[in-house]
N, C-alpha and C positions, 0 to 999 in steps of 0.2 A: 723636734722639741720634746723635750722629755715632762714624763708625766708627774704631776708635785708633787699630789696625793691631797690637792686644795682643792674645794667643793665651791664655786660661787654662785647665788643664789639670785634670780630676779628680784627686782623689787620695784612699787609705785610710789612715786613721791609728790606731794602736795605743799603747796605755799601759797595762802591767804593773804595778803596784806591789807590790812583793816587800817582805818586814819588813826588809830594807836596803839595798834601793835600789828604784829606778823605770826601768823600761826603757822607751825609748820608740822605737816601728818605725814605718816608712813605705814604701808597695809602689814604691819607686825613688829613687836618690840620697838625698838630703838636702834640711829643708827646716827652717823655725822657725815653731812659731807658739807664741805665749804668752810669749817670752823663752824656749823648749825647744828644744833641738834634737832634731826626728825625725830618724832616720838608715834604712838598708837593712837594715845590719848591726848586730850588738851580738855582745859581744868573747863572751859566754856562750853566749846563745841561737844564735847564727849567723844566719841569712837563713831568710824563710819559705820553704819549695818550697809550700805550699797554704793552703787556708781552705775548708771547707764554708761552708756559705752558712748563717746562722744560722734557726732555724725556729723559728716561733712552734709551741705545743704547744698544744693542747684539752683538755678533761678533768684527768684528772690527772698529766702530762707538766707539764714545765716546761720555757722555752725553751736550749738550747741551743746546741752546735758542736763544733766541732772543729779545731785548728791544727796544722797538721808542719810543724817546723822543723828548719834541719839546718844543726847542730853544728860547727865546727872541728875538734873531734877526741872520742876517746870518754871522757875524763876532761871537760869541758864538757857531752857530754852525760849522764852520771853526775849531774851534777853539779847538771842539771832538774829529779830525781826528789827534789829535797830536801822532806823531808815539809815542812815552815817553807813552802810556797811555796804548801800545798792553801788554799782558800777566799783566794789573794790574788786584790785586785778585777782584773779584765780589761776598757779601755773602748776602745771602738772609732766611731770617726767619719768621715764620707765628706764630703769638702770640695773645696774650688779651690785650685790656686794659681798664682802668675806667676812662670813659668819664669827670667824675666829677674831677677828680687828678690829668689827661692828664698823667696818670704814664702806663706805661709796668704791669701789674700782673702775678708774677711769671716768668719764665724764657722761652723766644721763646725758637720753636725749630728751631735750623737750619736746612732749608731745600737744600740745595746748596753752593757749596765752587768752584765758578771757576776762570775763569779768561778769562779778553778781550782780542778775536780772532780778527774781524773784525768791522770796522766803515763805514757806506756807509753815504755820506748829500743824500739826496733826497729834492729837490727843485721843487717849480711849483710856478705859480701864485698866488703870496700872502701868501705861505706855505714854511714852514721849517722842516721836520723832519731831525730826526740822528738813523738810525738803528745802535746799538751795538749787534753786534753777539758774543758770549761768549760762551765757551767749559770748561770743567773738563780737569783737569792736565795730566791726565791718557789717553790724545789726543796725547802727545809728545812719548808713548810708541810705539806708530802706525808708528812715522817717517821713512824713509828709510836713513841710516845713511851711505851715500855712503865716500868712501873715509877712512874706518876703514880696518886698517890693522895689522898684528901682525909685529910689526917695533917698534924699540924705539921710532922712532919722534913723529908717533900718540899714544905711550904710554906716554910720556912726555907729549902730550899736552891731556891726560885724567887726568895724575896723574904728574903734575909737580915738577922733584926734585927726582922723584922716578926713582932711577939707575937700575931694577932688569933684563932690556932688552937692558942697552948697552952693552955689549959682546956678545950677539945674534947676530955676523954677520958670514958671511960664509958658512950662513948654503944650504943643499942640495937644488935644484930648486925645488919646487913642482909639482909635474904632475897631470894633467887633471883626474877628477874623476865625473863618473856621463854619462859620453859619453866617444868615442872613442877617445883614446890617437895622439896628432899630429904626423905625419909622418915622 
C-alpha cells in the first residue's frame, strides 16, 4: 500500500438525546459524520472540561461515568438539572477522522450506550460546572421492586388488559417458609 501523505486523527464523539433535541459533541473543532454535525460546543451544555473513563462493574454494579461540563453561564446551567433529561440515552464512540474533509473515515465504534442518572451544578467564584452522572440500563436490573405481588392489580398494572389472574381469589393464606411458623 503506498503512502498518501494523509494524517488521520482520533477522535471521541458524544450524542445526547434529550425529549427535544439531540446534542451532539466532539473532543475538538467540528466535524460530520452521518449527515450530523458534531461540534466542541453546544449553545446549553457549553464545552466538556472532563470525562472519567467509563468502568466496567462486577457483581452487582453496573457500568458507569461521569461528564463535567461547563456552561456559558448559570441560567444554562440551571437549566441541565431539568428532571425531563434523567434516563435520556448517552452514546459515545471513538473514531478517525481527516482533518483535511473534517469527515468521520470509516465507521466509529461504539464504545458506550447509557443513560443520564444524576446532575450535580457545582458553583464557586467565577465557576460553573455540571456533573452528568450516567449508568448502563442494566442498573434498573439491580432495583429492589418492593410492592410486587402475585395479585391481579399488580398483574394489571405489569400487563394491562391481561385477565389471566382475575379469578385468582380465595386462594389458601400462605404460611411463613424460611423460619419458624407463627404461633
Amino acid at each position: 500500500m503506498a503512502f498518501t501523505g494523509r494524517v488521520i486523527h482520533p477522535v471521541a464523539l458524544m450524542e445526547i438525546t434529550l425529549p427535544a433535541r439531540t446534542v451532539r459533541l466532539c473532543d475538538g473543532g467540528f466535524l460530520y459524520w452521518g449527515g450530523n454535525l458534531f461540534d466542541c460546543v453546544d449553545e446549553d451544555f457549553g464545552t466538556v472540561k472532563s470525562a472519567e473513563s467509563f468502568e466496567e462493574k462486577t457483581g452487582d454494579e453496573a457500568p458507569g461515568g461521569k461528564v463535567t461540563f461547563l456552561p456559558r453561564n448559570t441560567a444554562d446551567a440551571a437549566a441541565l438539572s431539568d428532571p425531563a433529561f434523567q434516563n435520556s440515552r448517552m452514546k459515545f464512540w471513538l473514531g478517525e477522522y481527516d482533518p483535511v474533509t473534517g469527515h468521520v473515515v470509516g465507521t466509529p465504534e461504539l464504545s458506550a450506550d447509557l443513560s443520564i442518572d444524576t446532575v450535580t451544578l457545582k458553583r464557586s467564584r467565577g465557576q460553573r460546572e455540571v456533573d452528568i452522572e450516567f449508568e448502563s440500563a442494566a442498573k434498573r436490573l439491580f432495583m429492589v421492586m418492593r410492592g410486587n405481588a402475585l395479585n391481579n392489580r399488580f398483574h394489571q398494572q405489569c400487563y394491562p388488559g391481561e385477565l389471566g389472574m382475575v379469578n385468582a381469589t380465595g386462594m389458601p393464606r400462605s404460611s411463613a417458609w424460611g423460619a419458624d411458623n407463627p404461633g
